[in-house]
C-alpha positions in Angstrom: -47.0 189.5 -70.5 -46.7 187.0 -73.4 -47.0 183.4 -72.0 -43.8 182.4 -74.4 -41.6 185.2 -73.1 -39.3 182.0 -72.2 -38.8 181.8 -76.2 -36.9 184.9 -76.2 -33.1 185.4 -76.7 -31.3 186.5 -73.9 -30.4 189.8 -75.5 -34.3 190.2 -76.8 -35.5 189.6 -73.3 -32.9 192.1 -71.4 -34.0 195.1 -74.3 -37.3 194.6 -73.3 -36.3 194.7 -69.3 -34.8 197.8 -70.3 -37.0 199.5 -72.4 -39.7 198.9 -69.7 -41.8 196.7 -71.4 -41.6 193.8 -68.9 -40.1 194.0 -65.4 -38.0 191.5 -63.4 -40.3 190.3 -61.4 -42.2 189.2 -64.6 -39.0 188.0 -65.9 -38.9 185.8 -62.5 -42.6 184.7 -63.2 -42.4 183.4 -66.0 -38.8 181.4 -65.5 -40.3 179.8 -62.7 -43.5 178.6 -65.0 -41.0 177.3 -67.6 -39.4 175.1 -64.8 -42.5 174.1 -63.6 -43.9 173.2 -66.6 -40.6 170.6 -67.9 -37.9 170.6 -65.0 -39.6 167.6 -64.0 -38.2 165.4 -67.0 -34.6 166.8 -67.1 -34.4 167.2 -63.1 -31.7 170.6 -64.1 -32.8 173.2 -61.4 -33.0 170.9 -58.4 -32.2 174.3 -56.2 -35.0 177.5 -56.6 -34.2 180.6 -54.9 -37.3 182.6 -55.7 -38.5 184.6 -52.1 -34.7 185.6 -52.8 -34.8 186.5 -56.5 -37.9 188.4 -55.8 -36.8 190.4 -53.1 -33.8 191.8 -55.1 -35.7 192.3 -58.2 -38.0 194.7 -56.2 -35.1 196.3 -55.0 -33.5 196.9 -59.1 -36.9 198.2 -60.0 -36.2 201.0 -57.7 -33.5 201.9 -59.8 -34.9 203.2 -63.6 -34.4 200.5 -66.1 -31.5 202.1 -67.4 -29.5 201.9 -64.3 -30.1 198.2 -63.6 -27.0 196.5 -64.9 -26.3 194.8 -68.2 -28.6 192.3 -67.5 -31.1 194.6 -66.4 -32.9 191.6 -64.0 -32.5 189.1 -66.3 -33.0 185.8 -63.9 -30.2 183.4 -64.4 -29.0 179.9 -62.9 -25.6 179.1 -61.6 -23.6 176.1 -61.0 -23.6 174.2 -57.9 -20.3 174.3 -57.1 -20.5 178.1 -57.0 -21.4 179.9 -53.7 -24.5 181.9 -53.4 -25.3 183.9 -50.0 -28.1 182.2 -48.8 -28.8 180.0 -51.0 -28.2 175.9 -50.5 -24.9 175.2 -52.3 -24.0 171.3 -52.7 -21.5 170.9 -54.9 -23.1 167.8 -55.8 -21.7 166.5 -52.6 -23.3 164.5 -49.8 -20.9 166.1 -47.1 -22.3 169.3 -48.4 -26.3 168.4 -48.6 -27.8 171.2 -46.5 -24.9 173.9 -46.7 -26.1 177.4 -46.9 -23.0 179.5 -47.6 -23.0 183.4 -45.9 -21.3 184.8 -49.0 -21.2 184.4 -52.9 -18.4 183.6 -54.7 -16.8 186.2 -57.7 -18.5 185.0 -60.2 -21.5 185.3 -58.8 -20.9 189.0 -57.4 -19.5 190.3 -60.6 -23.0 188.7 -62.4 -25.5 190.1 -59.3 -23.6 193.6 -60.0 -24.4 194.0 -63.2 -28.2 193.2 -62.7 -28.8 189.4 -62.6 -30.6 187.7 -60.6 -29.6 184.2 -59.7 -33.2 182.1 -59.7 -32.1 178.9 -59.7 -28.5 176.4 -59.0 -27.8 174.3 -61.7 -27.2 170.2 -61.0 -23.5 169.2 -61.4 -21.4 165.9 -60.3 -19.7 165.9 -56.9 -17.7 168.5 -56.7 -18.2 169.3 -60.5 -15.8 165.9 -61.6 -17.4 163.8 -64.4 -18.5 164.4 -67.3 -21.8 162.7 -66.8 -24.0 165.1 -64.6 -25.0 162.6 -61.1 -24.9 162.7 -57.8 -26.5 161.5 -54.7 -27.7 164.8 -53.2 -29.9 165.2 -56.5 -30.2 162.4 -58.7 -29.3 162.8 -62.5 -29.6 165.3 -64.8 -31.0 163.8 -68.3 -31.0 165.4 -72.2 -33.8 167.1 -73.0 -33.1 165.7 -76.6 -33.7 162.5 -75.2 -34.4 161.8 -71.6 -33.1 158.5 -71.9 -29.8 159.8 -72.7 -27.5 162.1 -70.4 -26.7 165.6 -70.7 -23.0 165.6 -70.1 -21.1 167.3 -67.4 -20.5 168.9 -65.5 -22.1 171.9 -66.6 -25.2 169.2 -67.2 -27.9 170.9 -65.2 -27.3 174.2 -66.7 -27.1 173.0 -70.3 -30.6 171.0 -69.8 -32.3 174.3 -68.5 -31.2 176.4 -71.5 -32.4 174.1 -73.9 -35.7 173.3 -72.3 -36.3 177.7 -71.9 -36.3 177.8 -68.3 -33.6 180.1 -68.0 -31.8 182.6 -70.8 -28.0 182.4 -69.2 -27.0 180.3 -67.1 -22.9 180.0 -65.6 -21.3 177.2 -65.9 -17.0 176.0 -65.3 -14.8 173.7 -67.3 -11.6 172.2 -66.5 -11.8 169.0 -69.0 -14.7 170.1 -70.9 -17.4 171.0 -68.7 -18.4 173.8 -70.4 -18.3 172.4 -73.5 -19.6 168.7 -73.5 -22.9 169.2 -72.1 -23.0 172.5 -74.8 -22.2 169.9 -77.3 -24.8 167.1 -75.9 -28.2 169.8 -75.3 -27.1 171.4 -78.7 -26.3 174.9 -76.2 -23.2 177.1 -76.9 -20.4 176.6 -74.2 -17.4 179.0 -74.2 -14.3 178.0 -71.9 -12.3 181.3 -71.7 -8.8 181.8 -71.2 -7.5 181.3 -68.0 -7.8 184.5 -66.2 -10.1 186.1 -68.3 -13.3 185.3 -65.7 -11.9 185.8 -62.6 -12.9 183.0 -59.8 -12.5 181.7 -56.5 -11.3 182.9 -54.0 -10.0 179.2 -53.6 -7.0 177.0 -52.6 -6.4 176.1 -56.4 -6.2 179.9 -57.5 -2.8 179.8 -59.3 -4.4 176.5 -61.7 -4.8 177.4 -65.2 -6.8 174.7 -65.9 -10.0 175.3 -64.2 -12.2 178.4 -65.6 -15.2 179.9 -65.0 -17.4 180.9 -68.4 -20.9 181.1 -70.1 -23.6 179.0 -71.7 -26.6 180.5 -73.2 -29.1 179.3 -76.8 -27.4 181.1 -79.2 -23.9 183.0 -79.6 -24.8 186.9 -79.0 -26.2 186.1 -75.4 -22.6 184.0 -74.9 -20.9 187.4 -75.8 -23.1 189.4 -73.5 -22.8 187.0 -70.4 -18.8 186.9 -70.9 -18.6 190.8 -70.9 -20.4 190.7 -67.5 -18.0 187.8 -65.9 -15.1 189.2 -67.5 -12.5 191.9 -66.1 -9.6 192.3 -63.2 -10.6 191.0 -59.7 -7.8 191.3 -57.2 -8.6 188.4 -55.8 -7.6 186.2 -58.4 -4.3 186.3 -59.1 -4.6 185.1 -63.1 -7.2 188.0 -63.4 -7.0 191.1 -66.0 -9.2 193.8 -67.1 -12.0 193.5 -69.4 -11.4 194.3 -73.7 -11.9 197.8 -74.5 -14.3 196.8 -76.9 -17.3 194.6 -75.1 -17.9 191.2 -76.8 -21.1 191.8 -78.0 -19.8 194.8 -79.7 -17.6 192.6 -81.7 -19.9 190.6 -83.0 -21.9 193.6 -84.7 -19.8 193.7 -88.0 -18.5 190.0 -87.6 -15.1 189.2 -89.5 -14.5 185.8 -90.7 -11.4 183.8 -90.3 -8.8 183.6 -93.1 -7.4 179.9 -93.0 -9.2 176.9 -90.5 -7.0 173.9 -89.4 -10.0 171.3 -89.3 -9.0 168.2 -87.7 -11.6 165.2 -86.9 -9.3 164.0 -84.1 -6.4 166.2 -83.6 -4.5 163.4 -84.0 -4.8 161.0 -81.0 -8.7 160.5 -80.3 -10.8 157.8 -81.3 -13.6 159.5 -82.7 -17.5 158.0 -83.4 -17.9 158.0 -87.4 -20.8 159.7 -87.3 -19.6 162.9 -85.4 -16.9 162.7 -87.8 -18.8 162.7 -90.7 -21.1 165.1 -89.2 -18.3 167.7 -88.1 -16.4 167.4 -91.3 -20.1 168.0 -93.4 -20.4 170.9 -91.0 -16.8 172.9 -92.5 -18.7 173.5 -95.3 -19.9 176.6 -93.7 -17.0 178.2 -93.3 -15.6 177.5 -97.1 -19.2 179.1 -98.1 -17.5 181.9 -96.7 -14.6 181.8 -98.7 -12.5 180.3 -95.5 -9.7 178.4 -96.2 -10.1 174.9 -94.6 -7.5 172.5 -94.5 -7.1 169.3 -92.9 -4.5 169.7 -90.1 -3.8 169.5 -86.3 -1.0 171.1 -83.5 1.4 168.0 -82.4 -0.6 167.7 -78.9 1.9 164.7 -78.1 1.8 164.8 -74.0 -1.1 166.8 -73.9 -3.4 163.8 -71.9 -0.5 162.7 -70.0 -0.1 166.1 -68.4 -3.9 166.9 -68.3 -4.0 163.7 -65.7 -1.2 165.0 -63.4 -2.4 168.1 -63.1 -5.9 167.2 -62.7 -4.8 165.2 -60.3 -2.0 167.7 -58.4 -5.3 169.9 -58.2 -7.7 167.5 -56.9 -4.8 167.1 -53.9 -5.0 171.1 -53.6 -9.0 171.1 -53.2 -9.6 168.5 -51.4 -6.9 167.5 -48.5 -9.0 169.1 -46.1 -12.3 167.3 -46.9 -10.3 163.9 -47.1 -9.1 163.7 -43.9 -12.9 163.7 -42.5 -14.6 162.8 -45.4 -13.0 160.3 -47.2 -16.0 157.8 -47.2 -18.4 159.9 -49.0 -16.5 160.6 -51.9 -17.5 159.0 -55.3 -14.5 156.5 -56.4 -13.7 158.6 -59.3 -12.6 161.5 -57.4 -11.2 158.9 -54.7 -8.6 157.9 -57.9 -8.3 161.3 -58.9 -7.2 162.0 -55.4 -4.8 158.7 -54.6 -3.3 159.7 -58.4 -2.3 163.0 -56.6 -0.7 162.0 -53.6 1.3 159.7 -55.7 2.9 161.9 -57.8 6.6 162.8 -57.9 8.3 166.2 -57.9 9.9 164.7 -61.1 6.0 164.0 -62.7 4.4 167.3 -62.2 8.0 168.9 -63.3 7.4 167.0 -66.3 3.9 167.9 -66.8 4.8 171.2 -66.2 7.6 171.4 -69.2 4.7 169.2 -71.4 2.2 171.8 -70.5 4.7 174.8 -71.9 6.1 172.8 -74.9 2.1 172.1 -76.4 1.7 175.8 -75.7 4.7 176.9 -77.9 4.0 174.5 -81.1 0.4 176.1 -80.1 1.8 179.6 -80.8 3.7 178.4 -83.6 0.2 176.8 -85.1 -1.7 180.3 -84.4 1.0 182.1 -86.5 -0.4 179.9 -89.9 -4.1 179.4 -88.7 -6.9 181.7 -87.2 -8.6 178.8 -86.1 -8.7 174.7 -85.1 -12.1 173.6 -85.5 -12.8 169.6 -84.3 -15.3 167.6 -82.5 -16.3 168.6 -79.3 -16.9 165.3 -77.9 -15.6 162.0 -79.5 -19.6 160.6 -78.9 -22.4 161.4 -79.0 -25.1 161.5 -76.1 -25.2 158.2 -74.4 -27.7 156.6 -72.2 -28.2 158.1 -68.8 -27.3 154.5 -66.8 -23.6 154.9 -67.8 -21.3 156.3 -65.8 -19.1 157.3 -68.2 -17.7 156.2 -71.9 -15.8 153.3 -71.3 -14.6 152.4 -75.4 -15.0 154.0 -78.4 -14.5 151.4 -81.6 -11.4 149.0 -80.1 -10.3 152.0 -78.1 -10.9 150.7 -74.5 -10.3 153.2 -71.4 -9.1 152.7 -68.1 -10.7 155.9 -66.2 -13.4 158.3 -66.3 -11.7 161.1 -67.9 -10.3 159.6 -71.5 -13.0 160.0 -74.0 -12.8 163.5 -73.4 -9.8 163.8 -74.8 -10.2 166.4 -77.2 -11.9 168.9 -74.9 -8.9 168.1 -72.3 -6.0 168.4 -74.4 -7.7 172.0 -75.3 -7.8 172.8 -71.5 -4.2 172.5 -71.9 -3.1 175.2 -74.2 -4.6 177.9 -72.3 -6.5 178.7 -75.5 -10.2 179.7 -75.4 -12.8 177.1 -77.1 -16.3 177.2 -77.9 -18.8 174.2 -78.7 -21.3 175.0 -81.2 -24.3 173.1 -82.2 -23.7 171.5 -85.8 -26.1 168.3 -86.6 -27.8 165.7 -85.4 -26.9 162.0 -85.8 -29.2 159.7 -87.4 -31.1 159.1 -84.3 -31.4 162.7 -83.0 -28.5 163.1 -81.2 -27.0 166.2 -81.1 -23.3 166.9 -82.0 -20.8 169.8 -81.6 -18.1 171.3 -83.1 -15.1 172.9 -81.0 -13.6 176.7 -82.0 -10.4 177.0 -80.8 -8.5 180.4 -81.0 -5.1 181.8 -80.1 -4.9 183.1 -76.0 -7.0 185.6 -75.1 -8.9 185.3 -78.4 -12.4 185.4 -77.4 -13.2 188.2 -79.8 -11.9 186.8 -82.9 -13.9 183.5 -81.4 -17.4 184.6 -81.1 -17.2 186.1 -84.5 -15.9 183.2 -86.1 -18.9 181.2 -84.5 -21.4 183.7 -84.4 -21.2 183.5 -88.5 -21.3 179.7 -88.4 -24.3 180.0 -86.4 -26.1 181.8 -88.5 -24.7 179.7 -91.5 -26.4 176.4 -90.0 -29.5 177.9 -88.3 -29.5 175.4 -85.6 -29.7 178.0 -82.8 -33.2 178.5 -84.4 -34.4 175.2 -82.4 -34.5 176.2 -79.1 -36.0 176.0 -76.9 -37.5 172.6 -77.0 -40.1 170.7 -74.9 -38.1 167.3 -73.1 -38.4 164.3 -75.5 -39.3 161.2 -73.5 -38.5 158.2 -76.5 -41.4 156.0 -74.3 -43.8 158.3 -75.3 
């Protein structure tokens, strides 16, 4: 076995799983000497399960290769807010330091059925709110770009560990951006799907359409292949429906490029760092190579970050009642705010937010009958130093809470539309940057070939994976 199998695409690594070449338990081996070898600069894996991983790769291999599962034993990590049976699950919460949970949650069945093996859990903030990956169970999660910087959140930990090659999928969720920030900081490719599209749960907040489940992987044809295994119907999730007849990494096979792009640097309402601007706007370029149309326009998402925060905050109420009443002390203050915000809201405000939520959707719908595509920045910053908490101003745009300078990924979380982060450039320091794909509901097809043809236009994907910069050395 090659000592670089880590190097490997996800879909490179599972034809060779299949065809025999390599086995799962290889597969395992050599993960776990990636994450030996540079986990210890970006702290991203703080959770190994490999006794575990081994012990159902043996039992795959009594299958024949061709009856193991799209993934075939492709080890993969998952998010720490997800449930795995027998495996310590945190949530990134002290309450929760030494929790073992007796069964996995959907998403982590549906990815064990179709052959993966779950090697590692994935650092996120408590209880996966922040977009800056730190907590006190584990520390924090840095960018393997730069360790000095952060990795986002609060998909953080599983961002880090695709860059760096120590796994070739790993899960992640997003409610403001989670999939996509950190995809956009580690220069990774994050999808947030439609709401229902990757089923989830079960949990309290089952009937919230802001909160999904999705993949992150190097490059966009292992995106396509992990969302046709976490995609489909799950009766147990209520938003749920079947999978596409036509698997997602089918689609991308004769790829079909968009007719007319809506590019907008910051849909209208977002500060937005000049360089990401300059760098996202430079990045269209692509696409009109293509003979795309791109114009210079944005949806009205007037309300969008007003009703983003009430139902955020409805849903933090929905989550976490229980644990409040015997745990309120060893919460961070962010979600303690998030929480408070809840209980303060009025029938009247979430009504509000509710009729907000459905107007942004039509003059969504209305935008999606001229355009095939919004493309923007995926974060208004780039990476920022590991210390901060969060972004507290961009230019003379000062916020009052945690949650603000993601605006553009949040106001996206509201439409119900699925959005993808792809890598795009560097700033002038090394930096990486993002761009955000945004398509009609329940347009993941038409989204992964739109992006897998700008991935191949700007070659970035070709990068990974890299070894952790440390700027002191």
């Amino acid at each position: 076995m090659s000592d670089d199998l880590y190097r490997l695409t996800a879909c490179d690594t599972i034809a060779r799983l299949k065809a025999g070449d390599i086995t799962p338990l290889d597969a395992i081996d050599a993960a776990l000497a990636r994450i030996e070898a540079v986990d210890g600069w970006v702290n991203a894996l703080p959770t190994l399960a490999p006794d575990r991983a081994r012990d159902r790769a043996r039992r795959l291999m009594d299958r024949p290769p061709a009856a193991r599962g799209l993934l075939a034993g492709l080890p993969v990590a998952i998010k720490d807010l997800n449930p795995v049976a027998g495996v310590r699950t945190t949530y990134g919460s002290p309450i929760y330091a030494d929790h073992v949970p007796a069964e996995s949650d959907i998403a982590v069945l549906r990815i064990e059925t179709a052959g993966g093996i779950v090697l590692a859990k994935s650092n996120t903030p408590e209880f996966g709110a922040g977009g800056q990956t730190f907590n006190e169970v584990f520390g924090a999660t840095r960018n393997p770009w730069n360790t000095a910087l952060t990795c986002a959140g609060s998909s953080g930990g599983a961002a880090a560990a695709l860059a760096t090659g120590q796994v070739w999928l790993a899960h992640g969720s997003d409610l403001g951006g989670s999939l996509r920030t950190p995809g956009a900081f580690c220069s990774v490719v994050g999808l947030r799907p439609s709401p229902g599209r990757v089923p989830r749960g079960p949990s309290d907040g089952s009937f919230n359409y802001l909160a999904v489940n999705g993949p992150m992987a190097r490059n966009v044809a292992d995106v396509a292949l992990f969302l046709d295994v976490m995609a489909g119907l799950d009766p147990r999730d209520p938003l749920s429906w079947p999978a596409p007849a036509t698997p997602y990494r089918e689609a991308l096979a004769a790829p079909v490029a968009p007719r007319r792009i809506a590019f907008s640097p910051d849909l209208g309402f977002m500060p937005v760092d000049p360089q990401v601007r300059g760098i996202c706007a430079r990045a269209m370029i692509h696409f009109e190579n293509m003979g795309v149309s791109v114009e210079e326009h944005a949806p009205d998402f007037s309300g969008a970050m007003e009703a983003f925060h009430t139902l955020r905050a409805a849903l933090f109420v929905t989550e976490h009642a229980e644990r409040m009443k015997a745990h309120r002390d060893k919460f961070k203050p962010e979600i303690l705010w998030n929480y408070d915000k809840g209980l303060a809201l009025t029938a009247a405000e979430i009504a509000q937010a509710e009729c907000a939520r459905t107007a942004i959707f039509q003059r969504m719908a209305a935008f999606f009958a001229e355009f095939d595509l919004l493309a923007c920045p995926t974060a208004a910053v780039p990476p920022y130093p590991i210390e901060q908490r969060y972004v507290d101003r961009i230019g003379d745009t000062q916020f009052d809470n945690y949650v603000d300078w993601m605006g553009l990924q949040c106001a996206v979380s509201v439409t119900s539309s699925p959005a993808i982060s792809i890598p795009c450039g560097f700033t002038e320091d090394g930096r990486p940057v993002g761009l955000q794909l945004v398509a009609r509901p329940r347009g993941e097809a038409e989204l992964l070939q739109a992006a897998v043809l700008f991935e191949e236009a700007a070659g970035l994907h070709s990068l990974l994976p890299i070894d952790p910069r440390d700027p002191a050395s």
